[in-house]
C-alpha positions in Angstrom: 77.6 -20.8 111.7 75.5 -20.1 114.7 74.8 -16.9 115.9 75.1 -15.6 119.2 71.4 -15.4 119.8 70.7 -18.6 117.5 72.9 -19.9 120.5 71.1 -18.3 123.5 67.9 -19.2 122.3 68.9 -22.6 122.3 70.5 -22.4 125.7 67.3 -21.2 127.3 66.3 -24.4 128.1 69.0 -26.1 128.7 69.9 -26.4 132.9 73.6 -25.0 133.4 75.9 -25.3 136.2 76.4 -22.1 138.3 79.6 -21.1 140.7 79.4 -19.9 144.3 81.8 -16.8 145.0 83.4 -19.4 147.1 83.9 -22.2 144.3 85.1 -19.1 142.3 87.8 -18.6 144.4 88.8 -22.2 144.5 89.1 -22.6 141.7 91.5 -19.7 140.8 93.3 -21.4 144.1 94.1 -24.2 142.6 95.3 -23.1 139.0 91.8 -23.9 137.1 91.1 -20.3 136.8 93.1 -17.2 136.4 90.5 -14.3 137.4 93.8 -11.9 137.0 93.0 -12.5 133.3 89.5 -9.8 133.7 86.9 -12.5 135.2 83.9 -11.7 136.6 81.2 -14.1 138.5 77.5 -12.9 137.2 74.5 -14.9 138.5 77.1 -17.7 139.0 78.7 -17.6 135.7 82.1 -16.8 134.8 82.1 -13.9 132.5 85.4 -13.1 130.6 85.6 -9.6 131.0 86.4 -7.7 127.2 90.0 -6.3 126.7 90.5 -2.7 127.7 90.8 -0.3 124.3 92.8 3.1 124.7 89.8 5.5 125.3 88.1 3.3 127.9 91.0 2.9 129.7 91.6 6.9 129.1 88.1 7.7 130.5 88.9 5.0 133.9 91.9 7.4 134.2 90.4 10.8 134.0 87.1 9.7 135.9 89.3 8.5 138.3 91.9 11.5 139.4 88.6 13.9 139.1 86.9 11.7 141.8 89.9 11.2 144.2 90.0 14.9 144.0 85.9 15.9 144.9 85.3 13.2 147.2 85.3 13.8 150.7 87.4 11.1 153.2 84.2 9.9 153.8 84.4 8.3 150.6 86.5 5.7 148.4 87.3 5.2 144.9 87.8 1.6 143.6 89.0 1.3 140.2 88.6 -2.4 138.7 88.1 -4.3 141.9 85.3 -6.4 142.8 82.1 -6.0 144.5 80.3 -8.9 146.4 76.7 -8.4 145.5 75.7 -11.8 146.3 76.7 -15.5 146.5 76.5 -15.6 143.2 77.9 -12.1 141.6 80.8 -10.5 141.7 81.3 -7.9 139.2 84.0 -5.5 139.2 82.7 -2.0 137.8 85.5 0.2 136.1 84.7 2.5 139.4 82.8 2.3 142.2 82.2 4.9 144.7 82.1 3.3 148.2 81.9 4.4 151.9 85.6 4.6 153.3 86.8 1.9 155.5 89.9 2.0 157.5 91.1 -1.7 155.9 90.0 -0.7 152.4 88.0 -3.7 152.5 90.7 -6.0 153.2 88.2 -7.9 155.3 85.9 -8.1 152.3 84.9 -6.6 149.1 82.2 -3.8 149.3 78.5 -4.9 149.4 75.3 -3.3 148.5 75.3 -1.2 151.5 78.5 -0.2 151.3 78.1 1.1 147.9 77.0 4.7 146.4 77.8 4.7 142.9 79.1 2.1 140.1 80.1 3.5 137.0 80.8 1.4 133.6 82.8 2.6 130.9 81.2 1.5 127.9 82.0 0.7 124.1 82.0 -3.1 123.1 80.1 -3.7 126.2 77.2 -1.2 126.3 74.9 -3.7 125.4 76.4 -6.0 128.3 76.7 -3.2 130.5 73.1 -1.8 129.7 71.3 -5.5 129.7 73.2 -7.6 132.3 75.1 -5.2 134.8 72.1 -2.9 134.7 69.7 -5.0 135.9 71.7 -6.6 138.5 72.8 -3.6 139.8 68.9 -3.0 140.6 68.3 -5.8 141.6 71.0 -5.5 144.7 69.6 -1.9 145.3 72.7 0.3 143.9 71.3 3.6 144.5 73.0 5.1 141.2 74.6 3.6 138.0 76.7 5.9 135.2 77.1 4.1 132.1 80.2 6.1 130.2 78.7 5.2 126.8 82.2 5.7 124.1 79.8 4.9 121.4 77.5 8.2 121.4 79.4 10.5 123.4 77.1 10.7 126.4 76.7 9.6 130.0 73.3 7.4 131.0 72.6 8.3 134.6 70.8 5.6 136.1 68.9 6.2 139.8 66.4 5.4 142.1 65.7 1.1 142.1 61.9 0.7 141.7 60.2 -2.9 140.8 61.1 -2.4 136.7 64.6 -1.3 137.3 66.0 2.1 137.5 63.4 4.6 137.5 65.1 7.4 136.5 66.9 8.1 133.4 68.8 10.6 132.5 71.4 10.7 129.5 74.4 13.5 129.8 75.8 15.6 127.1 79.3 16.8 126.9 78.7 20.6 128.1 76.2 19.7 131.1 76.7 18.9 134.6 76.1 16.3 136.5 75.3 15.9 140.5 76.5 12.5 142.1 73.1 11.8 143.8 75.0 10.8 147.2 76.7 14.1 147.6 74.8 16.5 145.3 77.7 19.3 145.9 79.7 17.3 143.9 79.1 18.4 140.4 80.8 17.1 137.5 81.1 18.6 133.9 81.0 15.5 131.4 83.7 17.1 129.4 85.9 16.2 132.2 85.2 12.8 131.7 84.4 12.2 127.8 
């Protein structure tokens, strides 16, 4: 049997074909893809996204009423949706804090700009989340990634893009606080979310 990364290290050379957001969308159009299924378009490759267990989709829930409650207007929750990052990517983050718009983006998803925080609930995916998402999210400038990490408990805080990445790194404990960086009044105690 082949391993997963038996099977990347093999594929490293090998050219593949990417998607455009556009093809993307054609091709759910007409019936070759279902992206209500949990797709995702990453650096032009369809990613299936990993089905939701009972505490991640717990933690989307509480994360999500405490937000809708401490944001001001100014501000939006999206829960699931996607963001347009590039061409080529169109993740959708478990939540992303974004800057209100009266059409709620119905003229098209949320870019880099329009974007404050993305945060990932993690358990299956933290490797994913912390070695694909991560990075891409810096690459595209998102000013500040949480990573809900299931596994140990904690919340990564990722902020400030520099050349390598995120340049600051913190990791949250249940019992601490945390500031969102865009609105530091808003302050969070992880054992609201964990």
């Amino acid at each position: 049997m082949v391993t997963t990364s038996a099977t990347e290290s093999i594929l490293k050379g090998i050219a593949r074909h990417t998607f455009t957001v556009e093809q993307y969308y054609q091709m759910a159009e007409v019936g070759i893809l279902d992206i209500t299924k949990g797709t995702e378009l990453i650096e032009g490759e369809i990613i299936d996204m990993s089905p939701m267990g009972r505490l991640h989709a717990a933690c989307i829930a509480k994360a999500t009423r405490l937000l809708i409650r401490l944001l001001p207007d100014s501000l939006d929750v999206r829960v699931q949706l996607p963001i347009h990052l590039s061409n080529l990517s169109e993740p959708q983050p478990d939540l992303a804090i974004v800057r209100y718009r009266e059409d709620y983006y119905a003229s098209g998803h949320p870019q880099h700009n329009d974007i404050l925080l993305l945060i990932e609930v993690s358990d299956s995916t933290l490797k994913y989340d912390r070695e694909v998402k991560l990075p891409l999210y810096a690459k595209y400038d998102i000013p500040e990634v949480w990573i809900v990490n299931l596994e140990d408990r904690l919340l990564e805080v990722y902020r400030q893009v520099g050349e390598n990445g995120y340049e600051i790194v913190r990791d949250y404990q249940r019992g601490e606080v945390v500031n969102f960086g865009a609105a530091e009044k808003i302050a969070i105690a992880i054992n609201q979310i964990l």
